[in-house]
Structures are given as structure tokens and as C-alpha cells.
N, C-alpha and C positions, 0 to 999 in steps of 0.2 A: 479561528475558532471552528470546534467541529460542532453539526447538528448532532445528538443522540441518536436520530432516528436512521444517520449515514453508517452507523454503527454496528459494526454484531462484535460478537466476544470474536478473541483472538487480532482484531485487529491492532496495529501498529501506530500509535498516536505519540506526539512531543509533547510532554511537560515541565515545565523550566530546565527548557534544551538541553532533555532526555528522549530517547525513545522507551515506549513503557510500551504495554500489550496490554488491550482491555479485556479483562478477566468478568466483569457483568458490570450489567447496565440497570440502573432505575429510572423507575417513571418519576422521581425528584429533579430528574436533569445530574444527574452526579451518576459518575460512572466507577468502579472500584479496578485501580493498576497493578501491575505486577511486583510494583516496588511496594503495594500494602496501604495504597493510599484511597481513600475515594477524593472524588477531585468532582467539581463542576464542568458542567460540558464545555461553558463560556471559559473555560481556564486551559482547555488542551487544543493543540493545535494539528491538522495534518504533515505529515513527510510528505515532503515535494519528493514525484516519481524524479527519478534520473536515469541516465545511460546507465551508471555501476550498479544501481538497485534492481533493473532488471537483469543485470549479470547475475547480481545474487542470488535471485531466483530461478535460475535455471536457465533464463533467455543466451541464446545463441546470436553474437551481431554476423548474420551471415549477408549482410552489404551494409555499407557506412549507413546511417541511421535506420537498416531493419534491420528488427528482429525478428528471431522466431523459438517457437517454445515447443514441447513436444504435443501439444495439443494445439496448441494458437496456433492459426498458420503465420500469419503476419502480424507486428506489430510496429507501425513508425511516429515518427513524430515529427511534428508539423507545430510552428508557434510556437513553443514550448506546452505542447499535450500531445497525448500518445488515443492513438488511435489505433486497434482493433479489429483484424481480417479474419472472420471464420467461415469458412466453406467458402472462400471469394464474396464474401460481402463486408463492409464495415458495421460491425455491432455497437459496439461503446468508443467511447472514448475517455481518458483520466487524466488528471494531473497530480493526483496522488494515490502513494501506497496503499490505503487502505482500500480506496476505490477498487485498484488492481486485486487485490485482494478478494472483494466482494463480486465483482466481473467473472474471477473465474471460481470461486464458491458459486456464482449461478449456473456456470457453464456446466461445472463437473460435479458438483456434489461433493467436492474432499478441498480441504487446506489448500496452499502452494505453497511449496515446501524451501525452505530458505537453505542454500547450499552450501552460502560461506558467508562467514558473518562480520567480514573485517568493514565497509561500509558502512553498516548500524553501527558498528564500534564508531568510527571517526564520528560518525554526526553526532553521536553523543556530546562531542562536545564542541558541537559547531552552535553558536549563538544561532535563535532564531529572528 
């Protein structure tokens, strides 16, 4: 389950193991997707970050478990969560898409932009 408040529009959430985009959010706790639906918060679930999901985004594996993006400097992962180097410091850390999503909406002020979309395609229809 996602919190609302983890939320902004455009993010990447699963709903009966789809990924949708949230196009707006209410203060009722239900949020409206891109497939046309409004949905309860308690009904959608986050994308688990992964190694392929940050390829989709643009991330670069320039050594086995780092990456780096044109702005991030560093991104690795540790436990299964990804952790966050800007300017040589650790900022955040996520374990999911939207997180990521929201981290660098703070950082830069614009989207991150999805480069290839064959990933989201598979988990489409990966059970969650």
C-alpha cells in the first residue's frame, strides 16, 4: 500500500499488477490513474526500484552495483535499497519508483524522464 501523502501526480504506482501513473490525488484517500480509474490509496501498491528500472531511466551501471545518472553522481545499492550520492554526500535513500521519482523532483525541479520502456512493459504482467 501507498500513503497519499508519498504521492505527487505523475508518479508510477501498481494496480491489480499493472503499472498506472497518478494523474491526481484527493483528499478522500483515492487517487485518479491513467487507465481512467479512481482507485483507493489502500488498493495501490509501489514498483520495487531495480537494477533494469534504473537503466530505464537513464542511469548508467558504470561498476557492478553503481550507478550514475547525469545529474546523481552516485547511486548503489545495499540490502535491497538504493542509496543516493550528491556532491559526495549520501542524500536519500528508496526502494521504490516513485520515491526515485520524487528524490529527483526535489533535487531538480523537472520529471526523470523514462528512456525505454520495455521493463514497465514486463512488470505489467508480473503478479505482485
Amino acid at each position: 500500500m501507498v500513503k497519499a501523502s508519498e504521492l505527487r501526480i505523475g508518479n508510477k504506482v501498481t494496480y491489480k499488477d499493472q503499472v498506472d501513473e497518478v494523474l491526481s490525488i484527493h483528499d478522500s484517500g483515492s487517487v485518479f490513474l491513467s487507465r481512467g480509474l479512481y482507485v483507493r490509496t489502500r488498493n495501490i501498491y509501489p514498483v520495487p526500484l531495480t537494477r533494469d528500472l534504473l537503466l530505464e531511466y537513464g542511469f548508467i551501471e558504470s561498476y557492478e552495483g553503481i550507478f550514475q545518472h547525469g545529474r546523481l553522481t552516485e547511486v548503489f545499492n545495499t540490502l535491497k535499497e538504493f542509496f543516493f550520492r550528491y556532491d559526495g554526500k549520501i542524500i536519500a535513500s528508496c526502494k521504490y519508483l516513485h520515491e526515485l521519482q520524487n528524490i529527483y523532483f526535489s533535487l531538480y525541479r523537472e520529471e526523470i524522464k523514462v528512456y525505454v520502456s520495455a521493463v514497465l512493459t514486463k512488470f505489467k504482467k508480473m503478479p505482485v
